[in-house]
VOGU-3710 file (C-alpha; in Angstrom, 3 decimals, decimal comma):
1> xxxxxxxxxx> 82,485/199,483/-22,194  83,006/199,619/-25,975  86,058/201,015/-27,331  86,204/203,232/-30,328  88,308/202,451/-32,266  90,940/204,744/-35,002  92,697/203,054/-38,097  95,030/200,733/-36,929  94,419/200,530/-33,593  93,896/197,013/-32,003
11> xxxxxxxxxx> 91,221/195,693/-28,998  91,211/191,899/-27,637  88,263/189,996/-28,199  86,980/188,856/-25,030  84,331/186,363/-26,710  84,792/184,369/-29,792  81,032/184,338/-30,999  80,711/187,286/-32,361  78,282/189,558/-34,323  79,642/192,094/-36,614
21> xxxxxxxxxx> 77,327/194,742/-37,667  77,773/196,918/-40,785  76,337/200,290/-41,845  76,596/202,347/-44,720  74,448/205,350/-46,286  73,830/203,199/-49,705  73,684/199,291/-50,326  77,009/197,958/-50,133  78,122/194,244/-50,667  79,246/192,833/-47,328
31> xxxxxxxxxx> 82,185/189,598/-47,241  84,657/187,988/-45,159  88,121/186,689/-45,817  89,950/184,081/-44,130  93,675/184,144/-44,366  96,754/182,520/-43,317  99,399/184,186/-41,061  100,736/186,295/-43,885  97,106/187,292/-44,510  97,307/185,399/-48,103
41> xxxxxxxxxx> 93,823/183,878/-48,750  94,308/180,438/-50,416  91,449/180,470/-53,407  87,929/181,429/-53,541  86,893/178,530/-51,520  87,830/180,764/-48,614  85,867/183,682/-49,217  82,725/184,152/-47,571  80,736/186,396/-50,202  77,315/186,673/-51,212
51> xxxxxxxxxx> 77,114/183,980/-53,748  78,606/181,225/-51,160  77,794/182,971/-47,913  78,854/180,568/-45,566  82,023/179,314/-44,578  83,260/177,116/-41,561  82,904/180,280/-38,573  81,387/183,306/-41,093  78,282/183,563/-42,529  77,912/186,903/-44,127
61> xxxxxxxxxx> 74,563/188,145/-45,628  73,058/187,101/-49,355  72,080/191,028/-51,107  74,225/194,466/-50,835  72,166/196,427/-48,154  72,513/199,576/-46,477  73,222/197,519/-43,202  74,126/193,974/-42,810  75,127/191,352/-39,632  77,444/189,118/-39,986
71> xxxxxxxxxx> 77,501/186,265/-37,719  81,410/185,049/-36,552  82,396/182,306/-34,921  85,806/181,942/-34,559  86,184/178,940/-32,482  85,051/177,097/-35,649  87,430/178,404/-38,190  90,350/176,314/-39,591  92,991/176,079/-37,573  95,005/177,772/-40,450
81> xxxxxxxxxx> 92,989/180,276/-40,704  94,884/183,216/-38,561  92,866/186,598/-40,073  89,397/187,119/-40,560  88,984/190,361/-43,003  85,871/191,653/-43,229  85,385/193,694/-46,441  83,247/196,286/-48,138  82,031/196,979/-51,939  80,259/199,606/-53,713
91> xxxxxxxxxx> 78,018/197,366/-56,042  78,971/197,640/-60,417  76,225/197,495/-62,909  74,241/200,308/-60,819  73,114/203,610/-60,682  74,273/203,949/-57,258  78,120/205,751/-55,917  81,096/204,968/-57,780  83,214/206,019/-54,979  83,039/205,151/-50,960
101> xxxxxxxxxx> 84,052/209,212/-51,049  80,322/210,172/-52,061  78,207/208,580/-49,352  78,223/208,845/-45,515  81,275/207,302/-43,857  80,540/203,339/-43,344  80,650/202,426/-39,579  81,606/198,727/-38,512  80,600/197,343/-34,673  81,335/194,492/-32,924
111> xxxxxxxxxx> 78,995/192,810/-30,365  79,193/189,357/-28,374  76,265/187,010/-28,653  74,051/188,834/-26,066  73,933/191,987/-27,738  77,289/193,622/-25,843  79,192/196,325/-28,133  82,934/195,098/-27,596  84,336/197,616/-30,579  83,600/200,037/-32,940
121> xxxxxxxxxx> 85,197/202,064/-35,661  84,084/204,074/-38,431  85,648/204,199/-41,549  86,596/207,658/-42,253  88,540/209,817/-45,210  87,547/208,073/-48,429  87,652/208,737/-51,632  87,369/207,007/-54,634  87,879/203,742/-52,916  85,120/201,347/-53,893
131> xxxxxxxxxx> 86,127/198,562/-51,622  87,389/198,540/-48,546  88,254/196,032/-45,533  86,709/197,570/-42,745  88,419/195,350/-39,607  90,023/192,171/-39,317  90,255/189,833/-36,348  93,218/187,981/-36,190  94,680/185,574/-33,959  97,927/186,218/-32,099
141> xxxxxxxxxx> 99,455/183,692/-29,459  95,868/181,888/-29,384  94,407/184,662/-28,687  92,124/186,587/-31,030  92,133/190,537/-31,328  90,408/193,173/-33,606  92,281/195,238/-35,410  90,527/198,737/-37,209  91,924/198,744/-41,190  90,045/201,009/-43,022
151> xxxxxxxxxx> 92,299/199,600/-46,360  90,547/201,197/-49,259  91,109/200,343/-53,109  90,354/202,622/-56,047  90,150/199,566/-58,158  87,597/198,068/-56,025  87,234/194,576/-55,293  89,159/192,709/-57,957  92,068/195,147/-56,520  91,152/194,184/-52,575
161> xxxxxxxxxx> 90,880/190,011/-53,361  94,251/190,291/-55,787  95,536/191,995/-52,214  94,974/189,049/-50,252  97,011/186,984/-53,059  93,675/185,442/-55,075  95,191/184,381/-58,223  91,977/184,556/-60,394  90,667/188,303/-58,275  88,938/189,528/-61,133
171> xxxxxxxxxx> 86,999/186,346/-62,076  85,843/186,023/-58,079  84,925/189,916/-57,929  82,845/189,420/-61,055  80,949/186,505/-59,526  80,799/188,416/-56,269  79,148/191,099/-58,098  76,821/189,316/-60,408  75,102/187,147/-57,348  73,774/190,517/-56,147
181> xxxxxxxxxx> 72,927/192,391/-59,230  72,048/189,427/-61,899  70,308/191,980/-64,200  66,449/191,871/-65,302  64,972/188,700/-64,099  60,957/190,009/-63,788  58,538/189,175/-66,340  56,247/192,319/-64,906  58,826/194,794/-64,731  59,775/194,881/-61,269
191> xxxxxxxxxx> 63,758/194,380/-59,815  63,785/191,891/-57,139  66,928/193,758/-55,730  65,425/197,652/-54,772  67,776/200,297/-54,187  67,401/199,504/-50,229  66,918/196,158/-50,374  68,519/193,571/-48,310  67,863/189,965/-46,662  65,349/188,927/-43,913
201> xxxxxxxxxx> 67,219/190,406/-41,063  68,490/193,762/-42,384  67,655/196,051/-39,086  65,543/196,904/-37,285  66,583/193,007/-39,462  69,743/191,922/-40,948  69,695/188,158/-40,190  73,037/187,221/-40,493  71,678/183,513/-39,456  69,600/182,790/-42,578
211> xxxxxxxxxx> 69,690/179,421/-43,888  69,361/178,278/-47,286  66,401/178,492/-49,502  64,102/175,204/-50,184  63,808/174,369/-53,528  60,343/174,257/-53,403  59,974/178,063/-52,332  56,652/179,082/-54,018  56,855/182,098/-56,377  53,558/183,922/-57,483
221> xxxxxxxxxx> 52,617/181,545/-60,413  50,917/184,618/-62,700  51,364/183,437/-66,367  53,428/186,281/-68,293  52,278/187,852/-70,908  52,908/187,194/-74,505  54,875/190,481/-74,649  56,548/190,083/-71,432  60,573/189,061/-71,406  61,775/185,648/-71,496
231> xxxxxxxxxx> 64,255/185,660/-69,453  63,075/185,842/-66,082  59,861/184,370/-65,433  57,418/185,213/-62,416  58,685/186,945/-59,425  59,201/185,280/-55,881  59,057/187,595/-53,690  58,958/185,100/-50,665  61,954/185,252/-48,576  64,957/183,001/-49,936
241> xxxxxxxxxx> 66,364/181,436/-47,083  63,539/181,379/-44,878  62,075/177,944/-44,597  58,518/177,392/-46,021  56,174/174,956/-43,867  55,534/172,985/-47,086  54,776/169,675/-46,151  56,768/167,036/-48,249  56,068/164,970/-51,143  54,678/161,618/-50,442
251> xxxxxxxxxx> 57,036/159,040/-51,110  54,674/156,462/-52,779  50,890/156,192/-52,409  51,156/152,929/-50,724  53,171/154,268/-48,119  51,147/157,185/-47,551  47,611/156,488/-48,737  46,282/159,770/-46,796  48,245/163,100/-47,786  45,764/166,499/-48,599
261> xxxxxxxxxx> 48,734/168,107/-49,427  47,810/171,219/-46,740  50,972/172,962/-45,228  52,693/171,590/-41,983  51,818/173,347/-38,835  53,776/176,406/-38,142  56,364/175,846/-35,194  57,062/178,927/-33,016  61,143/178,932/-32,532  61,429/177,655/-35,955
271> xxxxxxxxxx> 64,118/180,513/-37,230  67,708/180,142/-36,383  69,657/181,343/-34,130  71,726/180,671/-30,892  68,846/181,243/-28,176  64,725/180,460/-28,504  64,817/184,850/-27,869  66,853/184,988/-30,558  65,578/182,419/-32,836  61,968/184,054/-31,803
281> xxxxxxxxxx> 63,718/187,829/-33,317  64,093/186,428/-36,489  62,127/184,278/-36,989  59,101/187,428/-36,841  61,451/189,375/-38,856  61,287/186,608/-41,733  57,430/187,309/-41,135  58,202/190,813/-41,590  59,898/191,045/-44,912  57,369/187,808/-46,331
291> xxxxxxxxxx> 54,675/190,236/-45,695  56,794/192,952/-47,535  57,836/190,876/-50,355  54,746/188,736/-51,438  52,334/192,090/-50,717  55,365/193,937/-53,213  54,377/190,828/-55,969  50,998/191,399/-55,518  50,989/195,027/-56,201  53,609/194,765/-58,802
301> xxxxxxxxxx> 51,319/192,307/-60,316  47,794/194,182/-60,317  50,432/197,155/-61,635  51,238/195,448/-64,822  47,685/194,312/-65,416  46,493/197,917/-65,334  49,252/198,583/-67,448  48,678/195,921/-70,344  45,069/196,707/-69,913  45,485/200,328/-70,694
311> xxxxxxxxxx> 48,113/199,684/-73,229  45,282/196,942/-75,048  42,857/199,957/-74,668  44,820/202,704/-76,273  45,848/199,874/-79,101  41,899/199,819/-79,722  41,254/203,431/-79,566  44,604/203,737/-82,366  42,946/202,508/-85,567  39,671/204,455/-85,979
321> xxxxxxxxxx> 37,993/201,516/-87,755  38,132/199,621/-84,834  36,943/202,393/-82,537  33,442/202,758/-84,426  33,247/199,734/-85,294  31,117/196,772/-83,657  33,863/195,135/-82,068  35,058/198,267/-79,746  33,346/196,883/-76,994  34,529/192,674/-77,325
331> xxxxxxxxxx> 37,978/193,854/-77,473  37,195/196,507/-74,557  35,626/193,540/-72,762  38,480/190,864/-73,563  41,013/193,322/-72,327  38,579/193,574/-68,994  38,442/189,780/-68,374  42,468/189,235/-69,396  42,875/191,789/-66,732  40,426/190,579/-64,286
341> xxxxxxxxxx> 41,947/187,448/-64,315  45,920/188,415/-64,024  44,363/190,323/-60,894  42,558/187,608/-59,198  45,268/185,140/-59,637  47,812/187,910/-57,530  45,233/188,363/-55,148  44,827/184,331/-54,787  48,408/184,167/-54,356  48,479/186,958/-51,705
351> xxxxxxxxxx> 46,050/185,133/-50,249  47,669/181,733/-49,537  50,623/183,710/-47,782  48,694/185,672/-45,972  47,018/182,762/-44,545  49,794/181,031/-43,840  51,381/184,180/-42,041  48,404/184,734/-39,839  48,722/181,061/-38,841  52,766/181,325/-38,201
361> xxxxxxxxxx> 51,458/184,634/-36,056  48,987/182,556/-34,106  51,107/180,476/-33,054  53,950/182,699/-31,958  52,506/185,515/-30,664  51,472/183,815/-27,538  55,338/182,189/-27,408  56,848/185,872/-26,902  58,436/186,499/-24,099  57,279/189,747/-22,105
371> xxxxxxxxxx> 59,906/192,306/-23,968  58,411/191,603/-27,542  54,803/190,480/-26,250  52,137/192,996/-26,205  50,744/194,131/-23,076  47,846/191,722/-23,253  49,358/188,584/-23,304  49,811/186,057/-20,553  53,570/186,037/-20,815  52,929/189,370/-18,687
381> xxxxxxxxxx> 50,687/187,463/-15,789  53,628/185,827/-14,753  56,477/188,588/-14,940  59,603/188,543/-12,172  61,964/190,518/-12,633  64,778/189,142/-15,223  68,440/188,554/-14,704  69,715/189,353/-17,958  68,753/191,964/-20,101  66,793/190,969/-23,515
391> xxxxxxxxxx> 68,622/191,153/-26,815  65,302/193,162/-28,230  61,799/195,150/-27,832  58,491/195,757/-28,897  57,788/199,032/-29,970  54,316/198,314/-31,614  52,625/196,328/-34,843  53,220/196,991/-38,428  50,213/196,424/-40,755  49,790/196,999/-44,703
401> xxxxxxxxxx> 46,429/197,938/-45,993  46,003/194,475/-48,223  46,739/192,515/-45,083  44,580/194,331/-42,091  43,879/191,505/-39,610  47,599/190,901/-39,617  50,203/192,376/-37,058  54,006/191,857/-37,069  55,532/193,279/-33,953  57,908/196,210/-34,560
411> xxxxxxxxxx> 61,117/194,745/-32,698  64,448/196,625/-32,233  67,768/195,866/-30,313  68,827/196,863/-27,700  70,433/198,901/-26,390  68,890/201,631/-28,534  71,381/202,615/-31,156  69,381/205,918/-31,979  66,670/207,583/-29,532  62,910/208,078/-30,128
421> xxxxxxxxxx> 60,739/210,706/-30,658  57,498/210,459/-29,699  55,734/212,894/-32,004  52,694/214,613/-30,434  52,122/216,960/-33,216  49,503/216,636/-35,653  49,326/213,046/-37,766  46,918/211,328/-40,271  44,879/210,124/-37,945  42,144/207,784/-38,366
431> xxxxxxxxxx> 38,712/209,260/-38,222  37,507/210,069/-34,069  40,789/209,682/-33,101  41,512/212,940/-31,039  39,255/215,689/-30,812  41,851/218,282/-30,152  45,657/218,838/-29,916  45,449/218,268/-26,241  44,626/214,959/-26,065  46,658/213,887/-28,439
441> xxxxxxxxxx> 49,670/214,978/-26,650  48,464/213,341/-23,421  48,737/210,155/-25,811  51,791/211,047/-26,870  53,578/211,141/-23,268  51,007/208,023/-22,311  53,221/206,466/-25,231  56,812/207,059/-23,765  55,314/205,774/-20,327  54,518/202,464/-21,505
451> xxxxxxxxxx> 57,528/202,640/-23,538  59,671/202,868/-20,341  57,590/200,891/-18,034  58,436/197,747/-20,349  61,890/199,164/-20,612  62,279/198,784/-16,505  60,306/195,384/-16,627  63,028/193,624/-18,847  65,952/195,065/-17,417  67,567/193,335/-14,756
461> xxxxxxxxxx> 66,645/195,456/-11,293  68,903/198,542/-10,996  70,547/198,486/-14,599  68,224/200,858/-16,370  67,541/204,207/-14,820  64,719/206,218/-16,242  64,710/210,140/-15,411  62,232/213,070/-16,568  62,226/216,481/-17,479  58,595/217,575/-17,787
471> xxxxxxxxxx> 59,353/221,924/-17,568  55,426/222,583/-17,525  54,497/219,564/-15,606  52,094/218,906/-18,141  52,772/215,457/-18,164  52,122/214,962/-14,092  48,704/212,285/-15,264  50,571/210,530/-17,558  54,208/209,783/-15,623  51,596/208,612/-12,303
481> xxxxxxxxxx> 52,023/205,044/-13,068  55,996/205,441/-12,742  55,955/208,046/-10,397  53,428/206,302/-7,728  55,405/202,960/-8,291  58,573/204,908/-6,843  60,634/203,617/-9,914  62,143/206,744/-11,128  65,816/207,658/-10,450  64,494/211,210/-9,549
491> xxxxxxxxxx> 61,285/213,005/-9,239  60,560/214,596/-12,598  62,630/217,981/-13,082  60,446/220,693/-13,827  61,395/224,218/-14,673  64,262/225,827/-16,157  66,470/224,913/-13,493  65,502/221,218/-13,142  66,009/221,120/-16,974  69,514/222,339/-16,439
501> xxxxxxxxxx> 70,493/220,150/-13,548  69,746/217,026/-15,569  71,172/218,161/-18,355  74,076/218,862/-16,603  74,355/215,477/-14,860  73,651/213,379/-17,724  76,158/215,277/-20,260  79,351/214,973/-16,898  78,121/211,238/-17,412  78,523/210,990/-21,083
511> xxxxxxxxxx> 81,960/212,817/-20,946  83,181/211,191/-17,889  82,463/207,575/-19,377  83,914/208,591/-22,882  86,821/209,766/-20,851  87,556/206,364/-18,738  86,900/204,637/-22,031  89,561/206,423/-24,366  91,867/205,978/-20,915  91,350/201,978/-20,864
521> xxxxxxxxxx> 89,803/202,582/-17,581  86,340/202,119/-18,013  85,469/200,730/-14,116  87,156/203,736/-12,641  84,574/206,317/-12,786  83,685/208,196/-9,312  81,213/206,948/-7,327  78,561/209,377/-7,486  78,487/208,553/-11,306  75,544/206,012/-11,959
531> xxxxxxxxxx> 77,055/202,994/-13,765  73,412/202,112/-14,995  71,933/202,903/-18,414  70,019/206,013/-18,428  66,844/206,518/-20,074  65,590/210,530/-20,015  62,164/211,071/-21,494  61,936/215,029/-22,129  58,297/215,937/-22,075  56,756/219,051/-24,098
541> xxxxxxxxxx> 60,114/220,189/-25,616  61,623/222,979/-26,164  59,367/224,447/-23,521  61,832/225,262/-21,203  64,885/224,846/-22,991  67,430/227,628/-23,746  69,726/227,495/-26,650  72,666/225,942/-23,679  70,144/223,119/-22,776  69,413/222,781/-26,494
551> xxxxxxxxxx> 73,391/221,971/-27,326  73,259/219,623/-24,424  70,238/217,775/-25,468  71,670/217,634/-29,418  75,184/216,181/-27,649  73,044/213,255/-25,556  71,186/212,450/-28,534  74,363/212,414/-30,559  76,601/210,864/-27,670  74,605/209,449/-25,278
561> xxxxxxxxxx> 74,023/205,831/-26,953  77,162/204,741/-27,348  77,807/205,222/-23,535  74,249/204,383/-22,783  72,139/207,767/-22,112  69,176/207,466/-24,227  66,802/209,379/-25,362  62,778/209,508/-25,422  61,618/213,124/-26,621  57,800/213,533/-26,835
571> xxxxxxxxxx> 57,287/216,838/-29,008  55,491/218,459/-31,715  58,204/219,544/-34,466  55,814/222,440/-34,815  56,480/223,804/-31,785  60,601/223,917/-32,837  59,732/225,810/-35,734  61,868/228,923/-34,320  64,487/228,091/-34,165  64,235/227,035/-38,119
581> xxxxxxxxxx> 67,124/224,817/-39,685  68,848/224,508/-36,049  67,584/221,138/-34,877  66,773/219,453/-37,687  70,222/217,668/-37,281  68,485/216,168/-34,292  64,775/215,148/-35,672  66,951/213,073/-38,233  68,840/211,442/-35,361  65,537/209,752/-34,126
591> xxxxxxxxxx> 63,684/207,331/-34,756  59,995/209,203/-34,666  57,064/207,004/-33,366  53,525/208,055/-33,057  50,381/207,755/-30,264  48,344/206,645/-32,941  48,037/204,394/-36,375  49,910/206,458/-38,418  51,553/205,185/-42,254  55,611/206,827/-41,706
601> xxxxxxxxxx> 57,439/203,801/-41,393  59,361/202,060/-44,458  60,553/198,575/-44,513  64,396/197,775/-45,782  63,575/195,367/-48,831  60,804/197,150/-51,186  59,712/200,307/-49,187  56,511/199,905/-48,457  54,581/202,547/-46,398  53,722/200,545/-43,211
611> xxxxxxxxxx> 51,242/201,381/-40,673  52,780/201,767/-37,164  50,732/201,314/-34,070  52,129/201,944/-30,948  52,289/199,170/-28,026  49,277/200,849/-25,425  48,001/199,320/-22,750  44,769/198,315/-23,101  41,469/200,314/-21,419  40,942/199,141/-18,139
621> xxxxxxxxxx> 44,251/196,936/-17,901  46,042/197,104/-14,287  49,066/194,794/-15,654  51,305/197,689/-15,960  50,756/198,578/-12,209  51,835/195,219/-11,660  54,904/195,085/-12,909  56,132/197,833/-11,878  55,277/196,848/-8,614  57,476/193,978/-9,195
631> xxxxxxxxx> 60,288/196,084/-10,553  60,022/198,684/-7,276  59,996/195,531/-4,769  63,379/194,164/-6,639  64,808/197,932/-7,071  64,341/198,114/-3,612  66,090/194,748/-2,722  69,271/195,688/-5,018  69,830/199,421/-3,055
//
């Protein structure tokens, strides 16, 4: 079980391949020191930071982010290397915090290479620190341990590198600092680094496994302007460690007479990572932010040619000889075509990625394995029940309006760090959607089902355990495909006793597990506890929930994950509007999804408005039947 951890309390590593996650509430720079026994750091050539991200066992991400991954391997330090401090830093030259004191308390996690929390620890009564080392693994009598630090400095990082005895802390700290905020370098008037922008991976995906960018990355090749800055050039918004299928320069035309210069094929698997799952994660979350980043160049583009053609326009209109004179319309017309053209050469450039992303989609698509395929592919024709839990899942597609034919599946990790809601209240809904409120609430619980029938699928037989409260049993058509394959832990709970008992049950769980885990017993819970992770969808709420059951929900969706209750709640906010201000705690503690296309969901990088659609079943299709008649027949076998 994971152990929470308090400042300066210690946990042994059981793994050495580690992945250590990072949160804060703003972007923060992310870095990893390596130290000697006396924790002294022996120059800048053993700092893992932004501008020189990878060292011999770290690799910590490129941008300051909100969240970051950073992938450890400590088997493959230097042997002289005895601490591993992983560090913190509110970002200079911004107009974010000064002070770790202002914004939410950053949290730091430890997981082993299949997704297992090991540790966690939040960092908790700042002030003005503005670095901080979070945790540091270090290695006692070959062993390696974590230990929870939560060492702030006012001074910020120049203080926290001159700490670990850097001679030269304030020239490194400046470096640090300028890789991530290099100042204006767009000719149109757009900052590569947003507010909430970080690399390819930053979560849902913070890719702590990037490798580095090919010099050859292509950039949107729109001339600037005569009255553009200098000292940038065009943006390139594709991603900078994420290798291009560019196919190489010929060495001589003699030795290759026949070269069209067309990209390489894309190669499914072609991200890295320790596992084809996990190389398959990334790699569609590099797909994910290239969509976001060359669509953000292409509307930051069209953007400044509106803008210099209503600036040429109003430069016109300014002298009044020009404005009745002849040649109003040939400038009006010249600013037209200059624009026209600044346009179509964005859109031609949009185009070329998006072709090449619909090809890298055709080809892996069909290479996912069941928990990120959709429920139409083949990889679900041959489904058996797994052995090992996956590291992620499929929650749907993302689309943006310039790129419609194009899907990138929505993946997350498991387990869920946050729960869902479902939201079956009204939503923007395309044209003939729904006809009435009805229906779309039917969708809505339709939604969690498939949602937890995939769940079950990839979870090795017996280690998930879904239960249901549906007070109204309005959701009695929807829950038949888990309810007539038997794989429910209970029959759904109905009424305001049934809501009760499972409350009850689920919150003993939570406490009990918490409990053994703060005792360093974590295997000595009693035996009519259920050791399995617990999934609860709540149907309809707060129908049939009293301001007791409403604590005890707000405490599972607070608690549960960490001890692994989670949450599905299908619901129409509306309907909560009673009890005002109460539970809006809790709405902000999930993640909300929706029965249909809906535009609520923002991508880390440039904060887009993507287009979520959830992952249905298709009309007709008997696959989900299927496999949960696999999972019953193994759920069966493991009682």
């Amino acid at each position: 079980m994971t152990a929470e951890l308090v400042r300066g309390q210690n946990h042994p590593l059981p793994q050495v391949r580690l992945e250590i996650r990072l949160s804060a509430g703003v972007p923060v720079l992310a870095g990893a020191t390596l130290g000697d026994e006396n924790g002294t750091v022996h120059g800048p050539q053993r700092v893992a930071h932004p501008g020189a991200p990878t060292l011999p066992g770290v690799e910590v991400p490129r941008q300051a982010a909100t969240e970051h991954r950073l992938a450890v391997d400590l088997s493959a330090v230097p042997e002289a290397v005895h601490r591993v401090g992983v560090f913190l830093a509110l970002p200079t030259g911004t107009t974010g915090p000064l002070r770790f004191g202002a914004v939410p308390a950053p949290r730091a996690a430890v997981h082993g290479p299949d997704g297992t929390e090991i540790a966690r620890y939040t960092v908790s009564g700042l002030d003005t620190e503005a670095a901080l080392i979070a945790l540091e693994l270090y290695r006692r009598q070959g062993a390696w341990k974590i230990r929870a630090m939560g060492q702030g400095y006012a001074d910020g990082l120049p203080a926290l590198l001159a700490d670990q005895g850097l001679p030269e802390a304030d020239t490194l700290a400046a470096a640090i600092h300028g890789t991530t905020n290099p100042g204006p370098t767009a000719a149109y008037g757009h900052d590569t680094h947003r507010a909430n922008g970080t690399h390819r991976a930053n979560d849902a995906v913070r890719n702590p496994y990037d490798t580095p960018a090919p010099e050859n990355a292509p950039a949107l090749d729109i001339p600037a302007p005569a009255d553009a800055p200098t000292f940038g050039g065009p943006i390139d918004y594709s991603h900078p460690r994420r290798p291009r299928h560019t196919a190489p320069p010929s060495p001589t035309p003699a030795a290759c007479p026949a070269s069209d210069g067309q990209p390489a094929p894309p190669v499914a698997g072609d991200a890295v990572g320790w596992s084809m799952e996990e190389r398959l994660y990334n790699q569609v979350w590099g797909m994910f932010e290239d969509l976001a980043r060359t669509t953000a160049a292409y509307r930051s583009a069209v953007d400044f040619a509106d803008t210099r053609l209503e600036k040429e326009l109003d430069q016109a209109l300014a002298d009044p000889r020009a404005r009745l004179g002849e040649g109003n319309a040939a400038v009006r017309e010249a600013a037209q075509i200059r624009r026209d053209q600044l346009a179509g050469q964005a859109r031609a450039a949009l185009d070329r990625d998006l072709a090449q992303l619909t090809a890298e989609s055709e080809v892996v698509e069909p290479a996912l394995p069941p928990a990120y395929a959709r429920w139409d592919s083949p990889a679900w024709h041959g489904y058996r029940v797994p052995t090992d839990p996956p590291m992620a899942l499929r929650l749907g597609d993302l689309h943006l309006p310039e790129s419609l034919p194009l899907r990138v599946p929505l993946l997350v990790r498991l387990p869920l760090e946050h729960g869902l809601w479902i939201d079956s209240g009204a939503t923007a809904m395309p044209e003939g959607s729904f006809a009435d409120s009805a229906a779309l609430r039917q969708a809505a619980m339709e939604t969690a089902v498939a949602l937890a029938a995939r769940l079950l699928a990839v979870h090795p037989a017996g280690e998930l355990a879904v239960r249901v409260i549906d007070p109204a049993g309005a959701g009695t058509r929807a829950l038949w495909p888990l309810t007539g394959a038997g794989v429910l832990a209970a029959p759904p709970a109905t009424g305001a006793a049934g809501v009760t008992e499972v409350l009850e049950q689920l919150t003993r769980r939570v406490d009990l597990v918490q409990m053994a885990v703060r005792g360093g017993a974590a295997g000595s819970l009693p035996d009519d506890v259920d050791t399995a992770r617990q999934l609860l969808i709540v149907n309809d709420f707060p129908h049939g929930f009293d301001d007791r059951a409403i604590t005890r929900l707000r405490y599972l969706a607070d608690e549960g994950p960490a001890v692994g209750v989670h949450l599905v709640l299908v619901a129409d906010r509306a309907d909560a509007a009673a009890y005002g201000p109460l539970l809006d705690p809790l709405w902000r503690s999930l993640m909300r999804l929706t029965p249909v296309p809906d535009e609520h969901l923002a991508d880390p990088w440039v904060g887009h408005a993507w287009t979520y659609e959830p992952a249905l079943v298709p009309v007709g299709s008997r696959i989900v039947e299927q496999v949960l008649g696999e999972v019953a027949a193994a759920l069966i076998k493991h009682k």
